[in-house]
KOLMI-970046 format. One line per field, with one value per residue (C-alpha): residue in one letter; residue number from 1; x, y, z. Coordinates in Angstrom, 3 decimals, padded with zeros to 6 digits. Layout:
<nodes>
residu c(a:...)
num c(NUM:...)
xx c(X:...)
yy c(Y:...)
zz c(Z:...)
</nodes>
This chain:
<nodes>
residu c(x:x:x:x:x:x:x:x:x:x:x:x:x:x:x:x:x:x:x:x:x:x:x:x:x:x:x:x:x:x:x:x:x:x:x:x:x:x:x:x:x:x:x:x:x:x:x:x:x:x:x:x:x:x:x:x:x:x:x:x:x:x:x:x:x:x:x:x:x:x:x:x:x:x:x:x:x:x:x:x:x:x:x:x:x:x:x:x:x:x:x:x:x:x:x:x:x:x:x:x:x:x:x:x:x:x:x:x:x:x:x:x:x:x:x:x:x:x:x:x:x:x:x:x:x:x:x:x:x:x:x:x:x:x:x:x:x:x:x:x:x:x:x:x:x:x:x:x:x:x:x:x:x:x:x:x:x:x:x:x:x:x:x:x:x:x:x:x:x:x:x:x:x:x:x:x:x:x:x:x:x:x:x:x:x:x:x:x:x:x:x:x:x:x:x:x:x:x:x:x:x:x:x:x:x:x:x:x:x:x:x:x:x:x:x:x:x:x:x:x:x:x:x:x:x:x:x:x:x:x:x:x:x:x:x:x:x:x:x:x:x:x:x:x:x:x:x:x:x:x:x:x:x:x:x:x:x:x:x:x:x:x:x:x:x:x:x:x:x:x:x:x:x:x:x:x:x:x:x:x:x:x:x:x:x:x:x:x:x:x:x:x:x:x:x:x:x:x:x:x:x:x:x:x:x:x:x:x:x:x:x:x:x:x:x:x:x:x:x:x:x:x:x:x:x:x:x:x:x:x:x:x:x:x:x:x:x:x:x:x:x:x:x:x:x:x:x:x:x:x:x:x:x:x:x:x:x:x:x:x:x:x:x:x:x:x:x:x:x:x:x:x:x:x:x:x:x:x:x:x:x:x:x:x:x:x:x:x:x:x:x:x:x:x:x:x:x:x:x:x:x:x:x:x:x:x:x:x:x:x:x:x:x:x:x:x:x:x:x:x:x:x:x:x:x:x:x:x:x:x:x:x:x:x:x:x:x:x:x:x:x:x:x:x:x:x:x:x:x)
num c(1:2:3:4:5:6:7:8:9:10:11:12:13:14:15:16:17:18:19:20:21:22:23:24:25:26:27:28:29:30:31:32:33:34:35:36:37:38:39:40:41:42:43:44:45:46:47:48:49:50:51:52:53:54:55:56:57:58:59:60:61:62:63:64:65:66:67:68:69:70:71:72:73:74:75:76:77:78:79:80:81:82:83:84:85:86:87:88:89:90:91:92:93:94:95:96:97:98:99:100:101:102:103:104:105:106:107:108:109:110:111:112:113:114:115:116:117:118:119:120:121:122:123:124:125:126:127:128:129:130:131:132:133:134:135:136:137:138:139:140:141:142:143:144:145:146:147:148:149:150:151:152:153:154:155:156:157:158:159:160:161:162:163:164:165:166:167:168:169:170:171:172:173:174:175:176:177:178:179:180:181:182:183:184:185:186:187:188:189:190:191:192:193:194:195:196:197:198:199:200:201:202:203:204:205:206:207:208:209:210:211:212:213:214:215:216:217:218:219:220:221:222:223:224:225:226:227:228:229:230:231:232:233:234:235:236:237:238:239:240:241:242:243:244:245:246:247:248:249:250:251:252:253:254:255:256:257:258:259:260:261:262:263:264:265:266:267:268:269:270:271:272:273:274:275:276:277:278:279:280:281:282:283:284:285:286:287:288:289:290:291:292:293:294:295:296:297:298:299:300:301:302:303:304:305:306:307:308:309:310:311:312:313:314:315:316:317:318:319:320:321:322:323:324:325:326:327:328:329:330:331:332:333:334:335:336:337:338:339:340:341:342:343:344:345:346:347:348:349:350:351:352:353:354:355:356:357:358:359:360:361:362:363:364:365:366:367:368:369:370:371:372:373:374:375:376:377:378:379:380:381:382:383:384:385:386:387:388:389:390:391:392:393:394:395:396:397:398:399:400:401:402:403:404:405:406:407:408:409:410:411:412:413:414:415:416:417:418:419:420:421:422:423:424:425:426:427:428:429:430:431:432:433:434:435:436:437:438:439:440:441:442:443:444:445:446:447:448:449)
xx c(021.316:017.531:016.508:012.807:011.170:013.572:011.913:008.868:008.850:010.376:007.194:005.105:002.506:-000.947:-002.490:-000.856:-002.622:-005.687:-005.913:-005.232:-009.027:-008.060:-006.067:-008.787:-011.229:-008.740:-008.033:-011.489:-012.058:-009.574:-011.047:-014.378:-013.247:-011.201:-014.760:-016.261:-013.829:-013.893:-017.722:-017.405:-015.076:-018.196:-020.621:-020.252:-020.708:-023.916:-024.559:-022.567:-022.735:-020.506:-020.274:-018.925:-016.735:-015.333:-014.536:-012.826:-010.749:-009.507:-007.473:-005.654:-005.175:-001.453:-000.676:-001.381:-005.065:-003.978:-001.525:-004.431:-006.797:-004.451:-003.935:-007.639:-008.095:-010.066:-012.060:-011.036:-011.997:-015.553:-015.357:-016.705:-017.222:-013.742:-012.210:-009.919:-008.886:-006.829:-004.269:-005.544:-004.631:-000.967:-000.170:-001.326:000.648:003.637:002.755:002.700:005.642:007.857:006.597:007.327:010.944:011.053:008.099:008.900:005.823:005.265:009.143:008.282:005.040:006.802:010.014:008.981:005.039:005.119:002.017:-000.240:002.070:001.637:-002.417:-002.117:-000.004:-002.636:-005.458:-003.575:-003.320:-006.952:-007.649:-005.531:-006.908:-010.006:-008.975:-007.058:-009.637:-012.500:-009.962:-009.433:-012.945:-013.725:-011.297:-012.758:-015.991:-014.974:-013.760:-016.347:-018.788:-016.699:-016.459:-019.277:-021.376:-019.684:-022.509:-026.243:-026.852:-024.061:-024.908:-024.687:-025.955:-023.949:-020.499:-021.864:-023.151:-019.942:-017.599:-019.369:-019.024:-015.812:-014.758:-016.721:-015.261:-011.863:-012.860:-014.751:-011.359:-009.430:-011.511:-011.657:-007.785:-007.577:-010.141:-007.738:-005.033:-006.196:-009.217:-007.107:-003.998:-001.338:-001.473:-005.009:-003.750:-001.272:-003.723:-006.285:-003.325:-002.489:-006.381:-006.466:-003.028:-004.060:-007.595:-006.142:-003.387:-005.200:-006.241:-002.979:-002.159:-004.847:-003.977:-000.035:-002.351:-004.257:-001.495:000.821:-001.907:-002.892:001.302:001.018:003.216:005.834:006.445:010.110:008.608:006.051:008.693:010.726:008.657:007.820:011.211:011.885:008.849:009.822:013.256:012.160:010.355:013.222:015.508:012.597:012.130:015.680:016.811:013.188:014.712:018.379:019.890:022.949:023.207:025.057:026.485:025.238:026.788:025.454:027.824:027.648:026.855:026.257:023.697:024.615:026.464:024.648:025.513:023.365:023.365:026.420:023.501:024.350:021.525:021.392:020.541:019.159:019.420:017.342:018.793:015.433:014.245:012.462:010.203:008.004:007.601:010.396:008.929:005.513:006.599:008.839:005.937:003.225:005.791:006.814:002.821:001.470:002.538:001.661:-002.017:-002.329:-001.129:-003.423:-006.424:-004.928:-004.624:-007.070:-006.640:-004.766:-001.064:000.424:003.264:006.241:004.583:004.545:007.636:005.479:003.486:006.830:008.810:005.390:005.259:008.705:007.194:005.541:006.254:008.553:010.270:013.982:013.511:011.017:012.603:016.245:013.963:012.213:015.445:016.704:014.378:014.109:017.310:016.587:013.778:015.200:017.790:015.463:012.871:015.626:016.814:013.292:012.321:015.603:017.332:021.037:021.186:018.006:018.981:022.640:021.191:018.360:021.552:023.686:020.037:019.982:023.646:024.257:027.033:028.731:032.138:034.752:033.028:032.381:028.732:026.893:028.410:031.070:027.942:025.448:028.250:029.095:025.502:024.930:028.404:026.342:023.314:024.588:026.057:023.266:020.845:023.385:022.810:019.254:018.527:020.672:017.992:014.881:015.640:016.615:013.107:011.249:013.459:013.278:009.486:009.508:012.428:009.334:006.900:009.209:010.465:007.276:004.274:003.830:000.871:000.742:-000.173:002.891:005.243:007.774:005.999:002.815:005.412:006.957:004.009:002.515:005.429:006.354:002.873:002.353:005.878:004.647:001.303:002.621:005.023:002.081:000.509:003.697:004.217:000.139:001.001:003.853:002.346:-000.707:002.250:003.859:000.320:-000.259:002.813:002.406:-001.041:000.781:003.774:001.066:-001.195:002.136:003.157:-000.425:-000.006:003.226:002.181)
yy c(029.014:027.323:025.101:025.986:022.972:024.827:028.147:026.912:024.737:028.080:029.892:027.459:028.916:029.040:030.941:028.863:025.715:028.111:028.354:024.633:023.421:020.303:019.246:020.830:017.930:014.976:015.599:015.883:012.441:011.172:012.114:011.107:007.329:007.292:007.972:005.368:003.231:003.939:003.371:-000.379:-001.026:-000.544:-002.944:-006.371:-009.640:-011.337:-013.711:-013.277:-012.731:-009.632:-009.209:-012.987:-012.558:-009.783:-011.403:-014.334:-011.902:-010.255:-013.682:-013.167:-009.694:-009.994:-012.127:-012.328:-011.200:-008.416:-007.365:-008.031:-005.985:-002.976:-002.762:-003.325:-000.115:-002.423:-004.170:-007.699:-007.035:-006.030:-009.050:-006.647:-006.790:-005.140:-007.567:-009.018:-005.497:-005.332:-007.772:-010.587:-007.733:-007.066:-010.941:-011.507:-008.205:-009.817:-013.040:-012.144:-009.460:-013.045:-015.128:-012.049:-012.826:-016.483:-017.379:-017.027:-015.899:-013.284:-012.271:-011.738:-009.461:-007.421:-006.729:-006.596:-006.059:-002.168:-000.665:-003.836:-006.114:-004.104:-003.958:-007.952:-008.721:-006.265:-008.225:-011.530:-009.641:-008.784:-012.368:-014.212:-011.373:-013.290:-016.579:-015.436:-013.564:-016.556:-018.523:-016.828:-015.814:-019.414:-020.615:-017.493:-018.543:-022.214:-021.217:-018.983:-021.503:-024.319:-021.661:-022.240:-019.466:-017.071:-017.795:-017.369:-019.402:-021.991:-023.434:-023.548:-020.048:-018.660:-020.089:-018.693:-015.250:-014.846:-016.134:-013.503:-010.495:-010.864:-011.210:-008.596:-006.575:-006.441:-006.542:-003.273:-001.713:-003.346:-000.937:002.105:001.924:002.325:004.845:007.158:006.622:007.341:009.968:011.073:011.255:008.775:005.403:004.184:001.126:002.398:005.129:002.576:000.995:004.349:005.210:001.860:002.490:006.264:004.988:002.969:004.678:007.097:003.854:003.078:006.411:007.171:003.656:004.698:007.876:005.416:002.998:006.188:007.801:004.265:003.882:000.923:002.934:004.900:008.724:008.629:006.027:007.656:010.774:008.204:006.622:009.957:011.357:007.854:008.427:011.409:010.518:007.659:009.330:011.522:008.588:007.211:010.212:011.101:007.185:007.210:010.453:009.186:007.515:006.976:008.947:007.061:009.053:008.196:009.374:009.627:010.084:012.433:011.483:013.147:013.463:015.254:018.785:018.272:016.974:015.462:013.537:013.858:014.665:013.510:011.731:010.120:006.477:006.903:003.801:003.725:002.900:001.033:-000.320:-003.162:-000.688:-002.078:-005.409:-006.957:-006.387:-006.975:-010.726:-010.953:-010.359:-012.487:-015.450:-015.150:-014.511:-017.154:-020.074:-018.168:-017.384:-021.588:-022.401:-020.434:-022.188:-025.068:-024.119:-026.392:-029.158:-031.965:-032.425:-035.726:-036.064:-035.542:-032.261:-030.984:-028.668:-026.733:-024.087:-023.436:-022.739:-021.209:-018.787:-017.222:-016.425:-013.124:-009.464:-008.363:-011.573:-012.286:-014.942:-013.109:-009.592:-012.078:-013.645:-010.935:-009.270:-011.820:-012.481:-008.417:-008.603:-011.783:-010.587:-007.056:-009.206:-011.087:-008.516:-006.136:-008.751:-009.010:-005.515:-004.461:-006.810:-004.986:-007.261:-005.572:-002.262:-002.438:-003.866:-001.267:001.526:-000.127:-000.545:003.200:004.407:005.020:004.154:004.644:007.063:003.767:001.024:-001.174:-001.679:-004.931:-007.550:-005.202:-002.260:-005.076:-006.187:-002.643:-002.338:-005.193:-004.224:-001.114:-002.468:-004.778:-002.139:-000.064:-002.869:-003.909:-000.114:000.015:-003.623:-001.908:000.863:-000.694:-003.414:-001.008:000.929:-002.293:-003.618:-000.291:-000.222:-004.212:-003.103:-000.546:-003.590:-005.905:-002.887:-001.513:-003.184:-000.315:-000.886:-003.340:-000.474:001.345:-001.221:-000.131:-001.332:000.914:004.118:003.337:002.597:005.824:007.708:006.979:006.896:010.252:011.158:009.487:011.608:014.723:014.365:013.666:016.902:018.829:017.151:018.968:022.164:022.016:021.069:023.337:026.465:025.311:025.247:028.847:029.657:028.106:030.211:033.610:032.961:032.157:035.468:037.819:036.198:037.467:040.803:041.082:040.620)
zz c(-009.722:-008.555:-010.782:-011.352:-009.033:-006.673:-007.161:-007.364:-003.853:-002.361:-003.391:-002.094:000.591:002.205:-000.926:-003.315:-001.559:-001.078:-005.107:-006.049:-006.469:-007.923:-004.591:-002.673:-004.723:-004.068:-000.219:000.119:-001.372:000.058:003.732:002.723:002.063:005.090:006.612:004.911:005.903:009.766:009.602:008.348:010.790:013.392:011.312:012.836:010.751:010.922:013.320:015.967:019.489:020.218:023.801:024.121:020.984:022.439:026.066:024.348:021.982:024.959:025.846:022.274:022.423:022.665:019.672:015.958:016.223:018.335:015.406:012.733:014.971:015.316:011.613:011.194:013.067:015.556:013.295:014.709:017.918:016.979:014.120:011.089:007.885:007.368:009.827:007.202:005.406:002.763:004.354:001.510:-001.141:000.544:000.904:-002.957:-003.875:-002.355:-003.863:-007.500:-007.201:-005.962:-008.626:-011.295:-010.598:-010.650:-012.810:-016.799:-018.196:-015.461:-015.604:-018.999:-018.190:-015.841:-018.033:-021.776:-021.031:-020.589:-019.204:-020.755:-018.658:-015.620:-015.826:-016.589:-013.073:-011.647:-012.242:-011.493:-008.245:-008.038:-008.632:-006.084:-003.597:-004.019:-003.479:-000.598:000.870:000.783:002.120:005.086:005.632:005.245:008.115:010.197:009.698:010.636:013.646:015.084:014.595:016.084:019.828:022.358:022.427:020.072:017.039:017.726:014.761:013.410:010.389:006.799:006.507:008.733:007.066:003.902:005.011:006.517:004.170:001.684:004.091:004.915:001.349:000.095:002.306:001.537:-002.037:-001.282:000.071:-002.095:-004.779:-002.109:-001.803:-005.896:-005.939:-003.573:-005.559:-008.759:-007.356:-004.018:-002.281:-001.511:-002.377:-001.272:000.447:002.471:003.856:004.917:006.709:008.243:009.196:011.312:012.926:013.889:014.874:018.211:018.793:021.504:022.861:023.631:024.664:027.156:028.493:029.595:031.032:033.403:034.458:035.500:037.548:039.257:039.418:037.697:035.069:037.098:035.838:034.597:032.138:030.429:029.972:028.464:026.144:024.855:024.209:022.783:020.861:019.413:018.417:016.362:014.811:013.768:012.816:010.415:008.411:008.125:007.268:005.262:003.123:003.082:-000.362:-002.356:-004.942:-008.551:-011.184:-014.658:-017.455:-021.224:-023.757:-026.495:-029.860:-033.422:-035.496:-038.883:-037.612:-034.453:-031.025:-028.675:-025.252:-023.060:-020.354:-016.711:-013.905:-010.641:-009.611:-006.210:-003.717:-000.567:002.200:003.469:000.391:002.177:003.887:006.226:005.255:007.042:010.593:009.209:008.053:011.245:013.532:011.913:012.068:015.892:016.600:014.993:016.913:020.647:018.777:018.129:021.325:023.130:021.125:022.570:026.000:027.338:025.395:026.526:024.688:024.544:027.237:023.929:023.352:027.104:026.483:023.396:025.716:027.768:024.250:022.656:025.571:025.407:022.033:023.529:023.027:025.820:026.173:025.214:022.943:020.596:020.995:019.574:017.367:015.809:015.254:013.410:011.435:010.541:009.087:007.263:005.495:004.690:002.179:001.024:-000.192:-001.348:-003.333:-004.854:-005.359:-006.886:-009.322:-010.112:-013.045:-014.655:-013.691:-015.326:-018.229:-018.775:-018.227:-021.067:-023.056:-022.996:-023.242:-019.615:-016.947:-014.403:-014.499:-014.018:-014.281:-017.313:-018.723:-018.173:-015.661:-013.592:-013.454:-011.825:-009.118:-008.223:-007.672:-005.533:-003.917:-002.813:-001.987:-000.136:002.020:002.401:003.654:006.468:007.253:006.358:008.294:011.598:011.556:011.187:013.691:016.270:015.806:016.539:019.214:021.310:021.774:022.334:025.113:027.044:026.648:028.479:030.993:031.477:030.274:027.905:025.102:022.730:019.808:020.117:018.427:016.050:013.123:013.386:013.740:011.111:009.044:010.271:009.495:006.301:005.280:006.412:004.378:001.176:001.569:001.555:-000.870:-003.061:-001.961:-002.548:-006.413:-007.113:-005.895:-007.770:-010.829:-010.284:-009.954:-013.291:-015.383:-013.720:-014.544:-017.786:-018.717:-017.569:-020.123:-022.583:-021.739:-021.806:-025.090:-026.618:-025.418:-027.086:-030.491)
</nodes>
């Protein structure tokens, strides 16, 4: 028999959606600060000459700042206030979630702390996303003023003015992205993410158009990037949905004449539960040193440090070395973050904390190796799949000169962004069909008596 989540996701239609006003309210947010959003992204930073900015970005268009811009949802390339995004948040996120597990005090916060715990780390978070942030816009700022012809007015104000923009813009979507998520749908970060990904991706598009009909793209290869396309996007939503399912047991116990417990659950294990921040670290890494070489293309190396552009330049997308490379370092950093994110230690303790286990094997010690012996397993699995959605698009780059936007990462970004969204949507309606269902149980119970 249904269970009654089953029943009610089978009964879920147009009218039900037509009659949940509160999801009607939050989608509605939601889309008007993903407006707000796109419209910073046009408002450039004071100061600054945007014609030549834009000529000299177009020589770095293919490494780190091209990555930054496309997540930026093009905000790079026009240098606006939103040019850093919420990439100081993410890195500080990161940050403090790495130093929960190997810093005492913050261990402590995130294990015995409870919700209070949780708000404190937040606003550690919130914190270092500052210092981050004027950081950044401070070396930005720096370096602007230090390129012929790129500032109208270098000086003091202009380092200032711009080191306050830039911060107070990601501070502004920093607050936008937790605004969605409490007010909206999805997780507010992630979406702003997703809005700059889907806002130059018909860039890319319409630019395979042009090369095929000036045959700089031949035919058979824009047929195959689209049925590639399309099937990766089918392997990341069914690896995205895919987990191992543990048994855990409860055992019974009694309480006067009465019994209780004995109840039965699931652990579920993702097999991705890196999620995109293995190609995401990958990337910036590999990027970073073509991005500095390029600022040093004119300059004159000593003659021990000829070989660097040579080595630097294999560094590129397309190219063998990077596409190895970036591989690698995929599956490095899907270990290491897994290994972060999920401690099987904590998880077999906080099972024998609450009675439960797992049919055969013993609480405590032999419980946290069984579940690293499964981890384990799944992230070979779950590294395998996410390095062969990156490495397939960098394949077409190197083949084909296909666009720099449609990288494995931004898929799978936009994918399981778009997944995580409409789960959300799916968890109101369901909740706004149990209250109705609620209030007619409640109304027929009245009429009874």
């Amino acid at each position: 028999m249904a269970s009654a989540a089953e029943q009610l996701a089978a009964n879920m239609n147009f009218g039900a959606f037509a009659k949940a006003t509160e999801l009607h309210k939050r989608i509605t947010f939601t889309i008007m600060a993903m407006v707000v959003y796109r419209l910073g992204t046009y408002i450039p930073i004071p100061g600054i000459d945007i014609a030549a900015f834009a000529s000299a970005f177009e020589g770095q268009s293919q490494g780190i700042l091209g990555m930054f811009n496309m997540f930026s949802g093009g905000a790079v390339q026009r240098m606006a206030i939103f040019a850093l995004n919420v990439g100081p948040y993410i890195s500080a996120s990161i940050i403090v979630q790495l130093l929960g597990t190997v810093y005492p005090p913050w261990e402590k916060l995130r294990k015995e702390g409870g919700e209070a715990g949780r708000k404190t780390l937040n606003q550690y978070t919130r914190y270092l996303t500052v210092l981050l942030a004027l950081l950044q816009s401070f070396g930005i700022a720096v370096g602007l003023q230090n390129s012929q012809g790129l500032v109208d007015n270098p000086g003091v104000f202009f380092l200032v003015s711009t080191v306050v923009t830039l911060t107070g813009g990601t501070l502004f979507l920093m607050w936008l992205g937790e605004q969605i998520t409490s007010r909206g749908v999805g997780n507010g970060v992630s979406l702003i993410i997703f809005a700059g990904i889907v806002a130059v991706l018909p860039r890319g598009i319409f630019q395979m158009f042009s090369m095929t009909r000036t045959g700089a793209l031949p035919g058979i290869a824009l047929f195959l990037i689209a049925f590639l396309a399309v099937a990766v996007v089918l392997v990341i939503v069914f690896m995205e949905r895919s987990q191992r399912r543990l048994l855990v047991q409860y055992p019974k116990r009694q309480q006067g004449n009465r019994m209780f417990g004995g109840d039965t659950s699931f652990l579920p294990l993702k097999i991705n539960t890196a999620g995109v921040i293995p190609p995401i670290f990958a990337s910036s890494l590999l990027l970073l040193p073509a991005t500095a070489m390029s600022f040093l293309a004119n300059a004159d190396l000593p003659s021990y440090l000829q070989w660097m552009p040579t080595v630097v330049g294999q560094l590129q997308h397309g190219r063998p070395a990077f596409m190895v490379l970036y591989g690698a370092l995929i599956v490095f950093f899907c270990f290491f973050y897994t290994s972060v994110v999920f401690n099987p230690d904590d998880t077999a303790e906080n099972l024998r904390k609450y009675g439960g286990f797992l049919p055969g094997i013993r609480p405590g010690k032999r419980t946290a190796e069984y579940l690293d012996f499964v981890l384990t397993r799944l992230t070979v699995v779950g590294a395998a799949y996410i390095t062969l959605v990156c490495l397939l698009p960098e394949a077409l780059i190197a083949f084909y000169n296909a666009p720099f936007y449609l990288g494995g990462t931004s898929i799978l970004i936009v994918v399981s962004v778009t997944m995580d969204t409409v789960t959300q949507i799916q968890s109101h309606l369901l909740a706004h069909q149990y209250e109705g269902l609620i209030k007619k149980s409640k109304l027929r119970g009245g009429r009874g008596r």
